[in-house]
C-alpha positions as CSV (number, residue, x, y, z in Angstrom):
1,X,0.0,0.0,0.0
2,X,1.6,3.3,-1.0
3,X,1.9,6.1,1.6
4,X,1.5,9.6,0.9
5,X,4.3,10.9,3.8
6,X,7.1,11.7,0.8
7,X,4.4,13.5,-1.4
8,X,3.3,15.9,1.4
9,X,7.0,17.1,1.8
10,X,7.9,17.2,-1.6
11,X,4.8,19.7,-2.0
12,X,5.0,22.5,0.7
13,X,8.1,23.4,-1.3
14,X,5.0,24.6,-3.5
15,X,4.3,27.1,-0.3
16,X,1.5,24.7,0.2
17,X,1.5,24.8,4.2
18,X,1.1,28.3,4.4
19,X,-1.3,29.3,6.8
20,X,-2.9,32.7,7.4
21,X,-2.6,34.4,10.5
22,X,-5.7,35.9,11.4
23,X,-9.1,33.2,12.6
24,X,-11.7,33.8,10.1
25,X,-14.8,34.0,12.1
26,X,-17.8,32.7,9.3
27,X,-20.9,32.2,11.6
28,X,-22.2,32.6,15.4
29,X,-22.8,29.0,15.8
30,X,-18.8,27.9,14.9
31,X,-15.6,29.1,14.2
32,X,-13.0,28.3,11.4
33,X,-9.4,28.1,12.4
34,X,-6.8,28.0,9.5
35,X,-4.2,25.2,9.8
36,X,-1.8,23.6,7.6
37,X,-2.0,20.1,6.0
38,X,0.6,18.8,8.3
39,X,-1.4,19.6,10.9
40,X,-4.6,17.2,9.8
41,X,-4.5,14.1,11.5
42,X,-4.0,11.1,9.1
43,X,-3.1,13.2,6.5
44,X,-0.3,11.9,5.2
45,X,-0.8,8.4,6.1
46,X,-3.6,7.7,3.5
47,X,-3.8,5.5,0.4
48,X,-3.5,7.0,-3.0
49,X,-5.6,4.4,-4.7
50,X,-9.0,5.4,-1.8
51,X,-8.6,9.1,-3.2
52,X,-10.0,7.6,-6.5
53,X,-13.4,7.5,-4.9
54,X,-13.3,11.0,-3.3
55,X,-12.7,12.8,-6.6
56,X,-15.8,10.5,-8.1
57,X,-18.0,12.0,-5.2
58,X,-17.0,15.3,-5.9
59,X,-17.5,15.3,-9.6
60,X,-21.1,14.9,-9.2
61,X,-21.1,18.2,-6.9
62,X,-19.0,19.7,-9.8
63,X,-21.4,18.6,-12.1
64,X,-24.1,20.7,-9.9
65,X,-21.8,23.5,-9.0
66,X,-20.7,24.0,-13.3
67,X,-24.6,25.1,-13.6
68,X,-24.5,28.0,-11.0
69,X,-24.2,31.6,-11.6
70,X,-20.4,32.3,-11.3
71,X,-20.9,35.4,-9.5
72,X,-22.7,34.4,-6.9
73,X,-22.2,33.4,-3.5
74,X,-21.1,29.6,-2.8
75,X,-22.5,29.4,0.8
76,X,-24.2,32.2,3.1
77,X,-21.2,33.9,4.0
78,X,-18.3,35.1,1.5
79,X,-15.2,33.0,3.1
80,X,-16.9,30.3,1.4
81,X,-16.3,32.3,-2.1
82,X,-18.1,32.0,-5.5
83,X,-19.4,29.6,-7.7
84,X,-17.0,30.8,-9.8
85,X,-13.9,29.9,-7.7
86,X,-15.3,26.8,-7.3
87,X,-16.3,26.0,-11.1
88,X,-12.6,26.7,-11.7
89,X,-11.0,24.3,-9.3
90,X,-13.5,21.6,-10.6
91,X,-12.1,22.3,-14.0
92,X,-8.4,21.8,-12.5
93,X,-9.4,18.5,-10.8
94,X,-7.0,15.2,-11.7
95,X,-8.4,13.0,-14.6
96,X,-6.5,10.2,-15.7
97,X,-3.5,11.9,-13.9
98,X,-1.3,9.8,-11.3
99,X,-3.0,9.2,-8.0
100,X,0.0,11.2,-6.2
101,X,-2.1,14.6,-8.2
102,X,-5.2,14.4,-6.1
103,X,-3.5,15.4,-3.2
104,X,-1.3,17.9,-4.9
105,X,-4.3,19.3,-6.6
106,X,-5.9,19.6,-3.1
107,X,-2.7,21.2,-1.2
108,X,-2.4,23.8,-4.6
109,X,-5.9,24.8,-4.2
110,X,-7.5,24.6,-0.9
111,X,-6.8,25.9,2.8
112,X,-8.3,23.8,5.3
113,X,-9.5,25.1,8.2
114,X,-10.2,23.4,11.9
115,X,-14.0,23.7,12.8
116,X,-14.8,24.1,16.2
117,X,-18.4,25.3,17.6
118,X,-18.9,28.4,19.5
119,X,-18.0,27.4,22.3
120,X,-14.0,26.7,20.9
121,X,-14.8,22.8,21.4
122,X,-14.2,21.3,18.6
123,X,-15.1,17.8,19.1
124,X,-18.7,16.5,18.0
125,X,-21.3,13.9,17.5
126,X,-20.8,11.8,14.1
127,X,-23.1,9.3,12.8
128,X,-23.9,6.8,10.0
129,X,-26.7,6.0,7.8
130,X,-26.9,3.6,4.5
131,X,-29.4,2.7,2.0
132,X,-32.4,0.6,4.4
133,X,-33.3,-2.8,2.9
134,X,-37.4,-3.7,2.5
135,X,-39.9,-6.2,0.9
136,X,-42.3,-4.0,-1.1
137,X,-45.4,-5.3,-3.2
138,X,-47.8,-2.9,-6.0
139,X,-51.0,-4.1,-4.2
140,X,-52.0,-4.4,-0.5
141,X,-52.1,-7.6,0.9
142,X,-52.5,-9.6,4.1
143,X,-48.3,-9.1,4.0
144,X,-47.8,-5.6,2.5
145,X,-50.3,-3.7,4.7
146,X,-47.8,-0.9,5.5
147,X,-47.6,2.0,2.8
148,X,-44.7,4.3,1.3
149,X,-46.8,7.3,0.7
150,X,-45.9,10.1,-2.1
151,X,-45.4,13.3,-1.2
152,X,-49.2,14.6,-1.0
153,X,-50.0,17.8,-3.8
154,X,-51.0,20.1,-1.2
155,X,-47.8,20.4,0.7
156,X,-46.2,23.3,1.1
157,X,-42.2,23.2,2.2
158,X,-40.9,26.6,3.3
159,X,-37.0,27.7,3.2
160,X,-37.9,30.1,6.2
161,X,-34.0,31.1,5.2
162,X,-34.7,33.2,2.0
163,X,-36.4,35.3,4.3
164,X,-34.1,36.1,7.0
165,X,-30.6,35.3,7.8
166,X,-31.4,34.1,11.4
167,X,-33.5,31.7,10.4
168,X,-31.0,30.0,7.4
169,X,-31.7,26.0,7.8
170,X,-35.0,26.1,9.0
171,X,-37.8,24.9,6.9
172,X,-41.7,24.7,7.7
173,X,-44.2,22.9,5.8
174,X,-47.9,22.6,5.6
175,X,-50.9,22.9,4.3
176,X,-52.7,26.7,3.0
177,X,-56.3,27.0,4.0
178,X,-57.6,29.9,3.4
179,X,-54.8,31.9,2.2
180,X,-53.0,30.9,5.4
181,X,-50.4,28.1,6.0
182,X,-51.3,25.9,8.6
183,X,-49.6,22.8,9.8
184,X,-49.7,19.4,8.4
185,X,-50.9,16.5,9.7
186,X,-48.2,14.7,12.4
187,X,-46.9,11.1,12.0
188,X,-50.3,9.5,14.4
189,X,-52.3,11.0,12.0
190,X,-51.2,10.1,8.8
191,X,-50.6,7.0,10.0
192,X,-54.7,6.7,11.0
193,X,-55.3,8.1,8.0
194,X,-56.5,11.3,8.7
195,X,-55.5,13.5,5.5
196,X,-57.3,14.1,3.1
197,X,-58.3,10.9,0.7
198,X,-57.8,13.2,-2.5
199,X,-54.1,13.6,-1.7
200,X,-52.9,10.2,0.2
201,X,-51.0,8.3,-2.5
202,X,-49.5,4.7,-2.3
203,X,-46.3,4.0,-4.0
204,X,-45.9,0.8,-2.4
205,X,-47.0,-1.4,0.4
206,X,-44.1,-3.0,2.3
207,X,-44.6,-5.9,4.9
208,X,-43.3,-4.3,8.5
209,X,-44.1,-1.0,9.8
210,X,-40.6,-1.0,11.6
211,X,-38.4,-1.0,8.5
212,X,-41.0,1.5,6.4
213,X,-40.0,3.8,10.3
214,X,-36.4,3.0,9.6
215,X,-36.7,4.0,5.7
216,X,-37.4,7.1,7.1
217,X,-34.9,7.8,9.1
218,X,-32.6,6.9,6.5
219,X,-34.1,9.0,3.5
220,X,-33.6,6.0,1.0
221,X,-33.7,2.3,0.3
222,X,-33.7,-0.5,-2.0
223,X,-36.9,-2.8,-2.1
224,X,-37.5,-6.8,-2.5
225,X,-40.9,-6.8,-4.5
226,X,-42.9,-9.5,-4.4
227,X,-42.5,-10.5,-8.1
228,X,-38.7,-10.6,-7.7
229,X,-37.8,-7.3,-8.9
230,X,-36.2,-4.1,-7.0
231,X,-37.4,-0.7,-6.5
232,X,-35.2,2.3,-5.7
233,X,-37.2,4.9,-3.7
234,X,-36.5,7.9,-1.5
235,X,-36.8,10.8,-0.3
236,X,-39.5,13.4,-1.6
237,X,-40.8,15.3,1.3
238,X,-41.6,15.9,5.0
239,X,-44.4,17.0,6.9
240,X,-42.7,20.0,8.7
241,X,-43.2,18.3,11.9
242,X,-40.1,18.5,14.6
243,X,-37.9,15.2,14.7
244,X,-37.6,12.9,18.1
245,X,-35.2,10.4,17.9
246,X,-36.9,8.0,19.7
247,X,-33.9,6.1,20.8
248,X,-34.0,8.8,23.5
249,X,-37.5,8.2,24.1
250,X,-36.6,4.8,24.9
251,X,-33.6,5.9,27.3
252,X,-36.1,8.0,29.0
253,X,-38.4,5.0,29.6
254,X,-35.6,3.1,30.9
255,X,-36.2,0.7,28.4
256,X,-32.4,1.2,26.8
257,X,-29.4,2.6,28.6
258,X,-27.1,5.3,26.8
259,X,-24.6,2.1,26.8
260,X,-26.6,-0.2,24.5
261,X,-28.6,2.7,22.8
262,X,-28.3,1.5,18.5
263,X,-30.1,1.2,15.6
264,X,-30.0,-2.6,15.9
265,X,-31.5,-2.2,19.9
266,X,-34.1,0.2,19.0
267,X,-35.2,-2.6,15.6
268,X,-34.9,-5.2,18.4
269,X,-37.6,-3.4,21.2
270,X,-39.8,-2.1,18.0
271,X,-40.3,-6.0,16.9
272,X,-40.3,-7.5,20.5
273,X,-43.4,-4.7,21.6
274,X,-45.5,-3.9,18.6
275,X,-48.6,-2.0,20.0
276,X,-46.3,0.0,22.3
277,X,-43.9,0.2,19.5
278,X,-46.8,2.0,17.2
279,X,-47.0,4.7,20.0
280,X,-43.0,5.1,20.6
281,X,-42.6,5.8,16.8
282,X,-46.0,8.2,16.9
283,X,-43.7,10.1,19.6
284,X,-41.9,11.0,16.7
285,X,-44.0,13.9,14.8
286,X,-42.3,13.9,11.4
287,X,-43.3,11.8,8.8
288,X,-41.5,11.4,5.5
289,X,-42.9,10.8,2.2
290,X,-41.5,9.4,-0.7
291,X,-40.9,8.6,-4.7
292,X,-39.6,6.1,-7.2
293,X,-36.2,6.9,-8.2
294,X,-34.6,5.7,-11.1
295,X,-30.8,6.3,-10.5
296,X,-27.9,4.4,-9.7
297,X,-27.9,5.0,-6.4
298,X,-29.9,7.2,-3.3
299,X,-29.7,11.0,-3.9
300,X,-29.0,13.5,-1.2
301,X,-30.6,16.7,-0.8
302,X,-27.8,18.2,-3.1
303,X,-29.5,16.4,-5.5
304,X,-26.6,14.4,-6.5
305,X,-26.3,9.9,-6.3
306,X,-24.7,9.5,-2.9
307,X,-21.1,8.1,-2.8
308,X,-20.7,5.2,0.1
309,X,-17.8,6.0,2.3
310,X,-17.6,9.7,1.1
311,X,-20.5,11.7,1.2
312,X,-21.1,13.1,4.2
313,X,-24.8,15.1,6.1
314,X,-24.1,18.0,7.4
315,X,-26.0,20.9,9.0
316,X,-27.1,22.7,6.0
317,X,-27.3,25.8,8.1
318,X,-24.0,26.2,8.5
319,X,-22.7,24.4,5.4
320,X,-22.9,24.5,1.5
321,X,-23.1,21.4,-0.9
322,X,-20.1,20.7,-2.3
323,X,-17.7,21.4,0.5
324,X,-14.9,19.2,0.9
325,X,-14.5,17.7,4.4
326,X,-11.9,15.8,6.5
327,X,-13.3,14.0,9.8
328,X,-11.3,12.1,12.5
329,X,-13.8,10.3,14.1
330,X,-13.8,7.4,16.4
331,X,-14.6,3.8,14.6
332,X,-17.9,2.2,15.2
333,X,-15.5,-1.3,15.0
334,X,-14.5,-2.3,18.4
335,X,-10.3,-1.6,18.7
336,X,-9.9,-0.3,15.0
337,X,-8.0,3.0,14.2
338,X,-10.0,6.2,13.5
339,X,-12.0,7.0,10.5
340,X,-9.8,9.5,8.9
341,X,-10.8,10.3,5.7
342,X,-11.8,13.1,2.9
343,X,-15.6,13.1,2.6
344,X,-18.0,15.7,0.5
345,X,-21.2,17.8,2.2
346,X,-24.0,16.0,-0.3
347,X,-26.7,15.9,2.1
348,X,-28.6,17.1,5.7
349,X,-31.1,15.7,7.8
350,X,-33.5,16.3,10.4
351,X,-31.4,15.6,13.4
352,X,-28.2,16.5,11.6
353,X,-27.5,19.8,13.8
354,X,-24.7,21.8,14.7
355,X,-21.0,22.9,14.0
356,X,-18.8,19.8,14.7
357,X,-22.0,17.5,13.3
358,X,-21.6,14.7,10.5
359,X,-24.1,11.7,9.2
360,X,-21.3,9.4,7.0
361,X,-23.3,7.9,4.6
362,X,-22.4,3.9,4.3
363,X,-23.8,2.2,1.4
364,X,-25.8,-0.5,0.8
365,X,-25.8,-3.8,2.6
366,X,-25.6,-5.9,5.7
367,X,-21.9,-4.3,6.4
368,X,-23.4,-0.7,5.7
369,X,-26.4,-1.6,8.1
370,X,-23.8,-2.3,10.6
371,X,-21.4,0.4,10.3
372,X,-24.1,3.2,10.2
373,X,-25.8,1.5,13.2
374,X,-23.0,1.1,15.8
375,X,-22.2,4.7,14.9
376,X,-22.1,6.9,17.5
377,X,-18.8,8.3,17.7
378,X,-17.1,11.6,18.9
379,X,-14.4,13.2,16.7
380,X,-13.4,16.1,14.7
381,X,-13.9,17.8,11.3
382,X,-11.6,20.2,8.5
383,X,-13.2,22.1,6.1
384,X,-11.5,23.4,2.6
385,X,-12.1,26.0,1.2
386,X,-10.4,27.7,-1.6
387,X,-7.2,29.6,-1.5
């Protein structure tokens, strides 16, 4: 396995390490503190031939970044530049180039900088998800009773942020009566079906309430129809409803301990207590609606296919789509080394909040399932941003 150690010497003769002196404050909520590349954990101990699968993530955000207006702004505040400064470093990204030009490219073009929260801490909360598994059928029957509902036609999502700065990240959503917005129905209602017949569509029935609850929470999935076939779907909308994570709910109850607290645990109770079960996930207002996709893989709310193992939620708030990001995070396997690796900001979610705050995005599978379930690990994140 090649090491990177000689390359990173070889290119702050480039005056790649310099680091500005002054602390660019960007937002209230977290700070950004300019560092050099030596100065990133695991750095220069990574393998050339992994890069490969950073620079495919971030060509799709290219691919959505070459279609913005050049002059304007690339995130809410101008230390994160133009679109313009970014369309030209995706045109000066490697192709077909020796793996050892990734990481010049990067250390040519970018400054990182060390995030930490208001506070100065700059240690956080990092998480997993992956693409949920399901058995799915076009018709209700005794076995699909559960459904995957489209996004209903009178649903109205609100970016309270293009009306005022102090309110960037925060969306409503609901219904207009009478020239008025007013909420939507919460998860206990829909789930009785309490809206209104004209707009509550079935894309699918799927066989167990707990994995449609799960699908949810993980914004996409692959599923088993009954005639053999598989059906991409995800996400399409959300009732505007606050999100409970109900693994806390279950804490609370004293039904789970902070200790054994996991996706797997929570699956485990759900199955073991079904009619208390129905009311633990009711606890849980938001309810999240969905469509047939038709892509190779999920897509995240930049509206790009997800890359497992490099795309990365982040508090859209606080962050644009298409920022390169380094974590050092603890690993959810038991005695292996920290996650230390270059990940992209391709998506957000509901409880995805805050300045040192990540959701790694896993994949597909049994070992994806595991990895984005044991997750719960503390650990650090670098931003880059252009020179």
């Amino acid at each position: 396995m090649k090491k990177l150690a000689l390359v990173v010497c070889s290119l702050s003769l480039f005056g790649c390490e310099t680091v500005p002196t002054t602390q660019a404050k960007v937002d209230d909520g977290y700070k950004l503190k300019p560092i050099s590349f030596t100065q990133i954990a695991g750095w220069s101990m990574q393998d050339t031939q992994e890069l490969n699968s950073f620079v495919s993530a971030f060509d799709k955000s290219c691919e959505r970044i070459a279609k913005k207006n050049p002059e304007a702004g690339f995130g809410h505040e101008p230390e994160w530049g133009t679109f313009g400064q970014w369309q030209e470093l995706c045109a000066k990204r490697p192709e077909n180039t020796p793996d050892y030009n990734v990481v010049q490219w990067i250390e040519e073009n970018f400054q990182p900088f060390k995030v930490t929260n208001k506070a100065n801490d700059s240690v956080g909360l990092f998480t997993g998800y992956y693409e949920a598994s399901l058995n799915g059928s076009n018709m209700q029957t005794a076995r699909y009773n559960v459904p995957l509902r489209e996004k209903p036609r009178d649903l109205v999502s609100v970016d309270l942020g293009l009306f005022r700065d102090d309110l960037r990240g925060k969306r409503i959503a609901g219904r207009v009566i009478d020239n008025k917005l007013k909420p939507y129905e919460d998860r206990a209602e829909i789930t009785a079906q309490k809206m209104p017949l004209n707009v509550d569509k079935t894309i699918m029935w799927v066989d167990s309430p707990v994995d449609a609850f799960f699908l949810e929470i993980q914004g996409s999935g692959i599923v088993r129809m009954s005639d053999g076939s598989t059906q991409r779907v995800g996400y399409a909308g959300q009732n505007g409803h606050e999100y409970t994570a109900i693994g806390r709910t279950l804490i609370d109850m004293g039904e789970l301990t902070k200790q054994n607290v996991s996706m797997q645990s929570i699956r485990t109770w759900l199955v073991a207590n079904p009619e208390e079960g129905r009311h633990i996930m009711n606890s849980n207002r938001s309810y999240v609606f969905f469509r047939k996709l038709r892509t190779d893989g999920p897509v995240g709310a930049e509206g790009v296919t997800l890359t497992a193992g490099r795309s990365l939620a982040v508090d859209r708030g606080l962050y644009p789509y298409g920022l390169p990001v380094w974590i050092d995070v603890e690993n959810p396997v038991e005695d292996a080394p920290n996650l230390q690796k270059l990940m992209v900001a391709q998506d957000t979610g509901g409880a995805i909040k805050g300045a040192v705050r990540g959701d790694v995005f896993w994949g597909y599978g049994a070992n994806a399932e595991a990895m984005a379930g044991n997750m719960k690990s503390k650990g650090t994140m670098t931003v880059f941003i252009p020179k």
